[in-house]
N, C-alpha and C positions, 0 to 999 in steps of 0.2 A: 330657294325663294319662291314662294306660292305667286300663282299669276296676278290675283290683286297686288298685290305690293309690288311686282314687279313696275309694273302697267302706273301705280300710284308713281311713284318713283322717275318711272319716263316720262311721265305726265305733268312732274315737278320738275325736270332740267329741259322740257321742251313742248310747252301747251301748244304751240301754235301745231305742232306736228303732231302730236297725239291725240290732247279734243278733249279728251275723256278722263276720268279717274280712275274709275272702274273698265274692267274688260264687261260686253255684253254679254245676256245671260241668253239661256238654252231658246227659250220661246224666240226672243227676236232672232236669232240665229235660224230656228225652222221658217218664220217669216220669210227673211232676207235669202232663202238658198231656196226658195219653192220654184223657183224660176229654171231648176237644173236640171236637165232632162232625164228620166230614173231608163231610159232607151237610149240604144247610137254610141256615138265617140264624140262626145261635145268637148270644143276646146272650153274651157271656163276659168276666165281672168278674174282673179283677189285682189284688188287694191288695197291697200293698206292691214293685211291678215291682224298688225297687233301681236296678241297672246296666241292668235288660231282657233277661237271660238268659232269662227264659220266657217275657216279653215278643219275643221272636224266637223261639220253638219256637209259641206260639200264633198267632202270624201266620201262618207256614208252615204251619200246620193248615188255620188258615181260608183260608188263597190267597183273599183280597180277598169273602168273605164275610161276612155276620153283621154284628156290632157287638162290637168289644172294647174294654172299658173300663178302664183302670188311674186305681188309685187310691192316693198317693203322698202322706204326710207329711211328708217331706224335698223341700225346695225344689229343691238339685241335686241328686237323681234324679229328679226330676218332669223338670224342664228337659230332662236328658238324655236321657231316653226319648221326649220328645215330639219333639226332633231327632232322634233315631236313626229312630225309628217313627211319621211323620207321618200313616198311615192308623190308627195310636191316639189314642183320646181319655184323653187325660191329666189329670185331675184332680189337686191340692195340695187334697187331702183326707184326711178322720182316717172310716177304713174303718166306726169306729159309725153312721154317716150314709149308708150303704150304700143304703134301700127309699127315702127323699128323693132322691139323688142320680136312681138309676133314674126314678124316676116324673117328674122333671125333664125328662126324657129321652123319654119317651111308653113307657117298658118297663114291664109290670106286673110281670114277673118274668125273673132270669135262669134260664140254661139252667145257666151254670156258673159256679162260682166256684173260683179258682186262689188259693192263698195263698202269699208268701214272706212273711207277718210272722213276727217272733219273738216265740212263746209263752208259752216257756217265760222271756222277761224281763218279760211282765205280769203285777199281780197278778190276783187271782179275779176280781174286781169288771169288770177290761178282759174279761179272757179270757171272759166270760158277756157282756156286753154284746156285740162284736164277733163274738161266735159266735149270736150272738142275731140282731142284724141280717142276717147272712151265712141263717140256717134261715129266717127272713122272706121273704126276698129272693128265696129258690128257688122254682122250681115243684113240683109233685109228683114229677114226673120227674127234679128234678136233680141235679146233683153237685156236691160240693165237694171239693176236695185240696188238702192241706196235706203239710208235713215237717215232720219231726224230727229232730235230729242222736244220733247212736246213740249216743254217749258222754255226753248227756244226759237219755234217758228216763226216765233212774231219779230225775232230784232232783225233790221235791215239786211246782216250778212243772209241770212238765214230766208228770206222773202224774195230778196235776187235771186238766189238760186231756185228757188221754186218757178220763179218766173222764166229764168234760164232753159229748167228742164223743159217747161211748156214750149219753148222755143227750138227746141232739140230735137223731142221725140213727138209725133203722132198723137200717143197716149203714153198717158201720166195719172194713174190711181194713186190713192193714199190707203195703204191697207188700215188696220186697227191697231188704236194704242196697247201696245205690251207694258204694260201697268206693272209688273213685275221684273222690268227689266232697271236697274240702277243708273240713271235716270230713267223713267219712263220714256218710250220711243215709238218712232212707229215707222213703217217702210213704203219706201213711192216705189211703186213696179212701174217700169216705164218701158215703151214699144215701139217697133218702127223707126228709128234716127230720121230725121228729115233731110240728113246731110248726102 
């Protein structure tokens, strides 16, 4: 089974958890992982990897560096990206258990954290708890990047959370819409947790 269909498929027995139809394409994926340091041993947290689209663009950052962590609520995509990407640790985990998971692990803090959840289908209560453990989780120094799909900024889930981030990090950019990506998307690079 090819990754769209698969992804179509998860997508159809469980939107609130998936988001998407489609898995992201190559461009937004270079977007969303520029934040991974191509120097060092960065630990580097996936939130929801999916198919492993950025899950393969963060591997290739790290060329067998660091420690990269994915963390996957969906049983087949967990399964699948642990086959695809065996120098991943793949956790069947719910991303609010983010600074437990880490400290498991002997990491005080990540360097990075990468997200493909979908936001704009949580309510407030998720969307502040998982964005909560994600500003815990960071060092001083780190990063987080998420997307957005452009054709949904404007509905209220989608506008909380923008306001959210503001409230989280420092700084909060909006990179360029990837026009080519199904939907069109585009990525907030976000710095500094205030937490």
């Amino acid at each position: 089974m090819t990754d769209s269909s698969t992804f179509l498929k998860q997508f159809a027995r469980h939107p609130r958890t998936v988001g998407a139809v489609a898995p992201s394409g190559a461009g937004l994926a270079a977007d969303i992982t520029a934040a991974v340091p191509r120097t060092g041993e960065p630990v580097v947290v996936e939130l929801g990897p999916g198919t492993g689209v950025f899950t393969g663009a963060v591997q290739r950052r790290l060329a067998g560096r660091g420690h990269h962590l994915a963390l996957e609520i969906n049983p087949r995509f967990a399964a699948r990206v642990a086959r695809r990407y065996p120098a991943v640790e793949v956790l069947l985990a719910d991303a609010a258990t983010l600074g437990d998971l880490l400290a498991d692990r002997g990491h005080a803090r990540a360097d990075v954290v990468i997200s493909g959840l979908p936001w704009a289908a949580f309510g407030a209560d998720r969307q502040r708890r998982v964005l909560g453990a994600v500003a815990d989780a960071l060092g001083a120094g780190g990063a987080f990047t998420t997307f957005a799909y452009r054709h949904a900024r404007w509905t209220p889930p989608a506008r909380r959370f923008r306001r959210l981030l503001d409230e989280t990090f420092d700084e909060v950019t909006t990179g360029r819409t990837v026009w080519a990506n199904l939907p069109p998307a585009l990525v907030y690079h976000c710095r500094r947790p205030l937490r």
